[in-house]
C-alpha positions as CSV (number, residue, x, y, z in Angstrom):
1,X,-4.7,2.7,15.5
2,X,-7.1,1.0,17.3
3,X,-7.1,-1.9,13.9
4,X,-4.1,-3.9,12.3
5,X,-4.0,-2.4,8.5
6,X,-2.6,-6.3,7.6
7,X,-4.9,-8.6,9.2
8,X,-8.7,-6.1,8.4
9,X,-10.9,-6.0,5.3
10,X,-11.5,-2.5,4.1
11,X,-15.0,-2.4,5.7
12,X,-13.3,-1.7,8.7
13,X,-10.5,1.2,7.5
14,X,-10.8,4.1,8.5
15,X,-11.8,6.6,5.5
16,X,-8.8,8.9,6.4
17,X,-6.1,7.5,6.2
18,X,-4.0,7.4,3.0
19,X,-0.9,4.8,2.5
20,X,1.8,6.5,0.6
21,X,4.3,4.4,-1.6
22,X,7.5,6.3,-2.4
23,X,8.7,6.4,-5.9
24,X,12.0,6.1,-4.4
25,X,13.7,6.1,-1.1
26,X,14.2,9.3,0.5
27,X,15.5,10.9,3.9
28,X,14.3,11.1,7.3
29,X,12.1,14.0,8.1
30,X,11.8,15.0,11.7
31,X,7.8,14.2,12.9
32,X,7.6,18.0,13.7
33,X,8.3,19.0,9.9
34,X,5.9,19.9,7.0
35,X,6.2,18.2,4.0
36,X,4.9,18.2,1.0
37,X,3.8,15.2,-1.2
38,X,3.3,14.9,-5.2
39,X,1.9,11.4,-6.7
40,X,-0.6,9.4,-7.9
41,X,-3.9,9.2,-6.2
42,X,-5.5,6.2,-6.4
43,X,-9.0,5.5,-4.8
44,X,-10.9,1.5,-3.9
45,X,-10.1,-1.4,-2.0
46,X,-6.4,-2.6,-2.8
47,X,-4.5,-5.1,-0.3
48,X,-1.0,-5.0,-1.1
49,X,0.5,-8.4,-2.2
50,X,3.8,-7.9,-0.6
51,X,3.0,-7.0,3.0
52,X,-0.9,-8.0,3.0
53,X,-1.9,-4.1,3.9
54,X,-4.9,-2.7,3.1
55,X,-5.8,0.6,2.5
56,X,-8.6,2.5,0.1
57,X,-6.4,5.4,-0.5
58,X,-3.6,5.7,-2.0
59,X,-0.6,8.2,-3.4
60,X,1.9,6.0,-5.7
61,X,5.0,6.9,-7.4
62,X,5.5,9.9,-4.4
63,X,8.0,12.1,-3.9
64,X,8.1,14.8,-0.7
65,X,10.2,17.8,0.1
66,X,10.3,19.7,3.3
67,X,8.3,23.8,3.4
């Protein structure tokens, strides 16, 4: 990305991108495979308060599995 996601405001993030938080930790999947993803979509300006990342879009409480 050509913009750090801890240290820009959301006027400069990209509209297509969305930050998925796991509900709970889960294995590695290989780049190369298709998952699917379930969650929570949530939409506006949020900056996380643990890491500093912002983002606009969001999927919480997510959970993936391999097709």
């Amino acid at each position: 990305m050509s913009l750090c996601p801890f240290c820009s405001s959301d006027a400069d993030w990209p509209d297509n991108i969305v930050v998925v938080y796991l509900d709970e930790k889960q294995t590695f999947v290989q780049p190369s495979q298709t998952i699917e993803v379930e969650g929570t979509l949530e939409y506006g300006s949020w900056t996380d308060p643990e890491t500093g990342f912002v983002s606009l879009l969001r999927l919480r409480g997510a959970q993936y599995a391999t097709v």
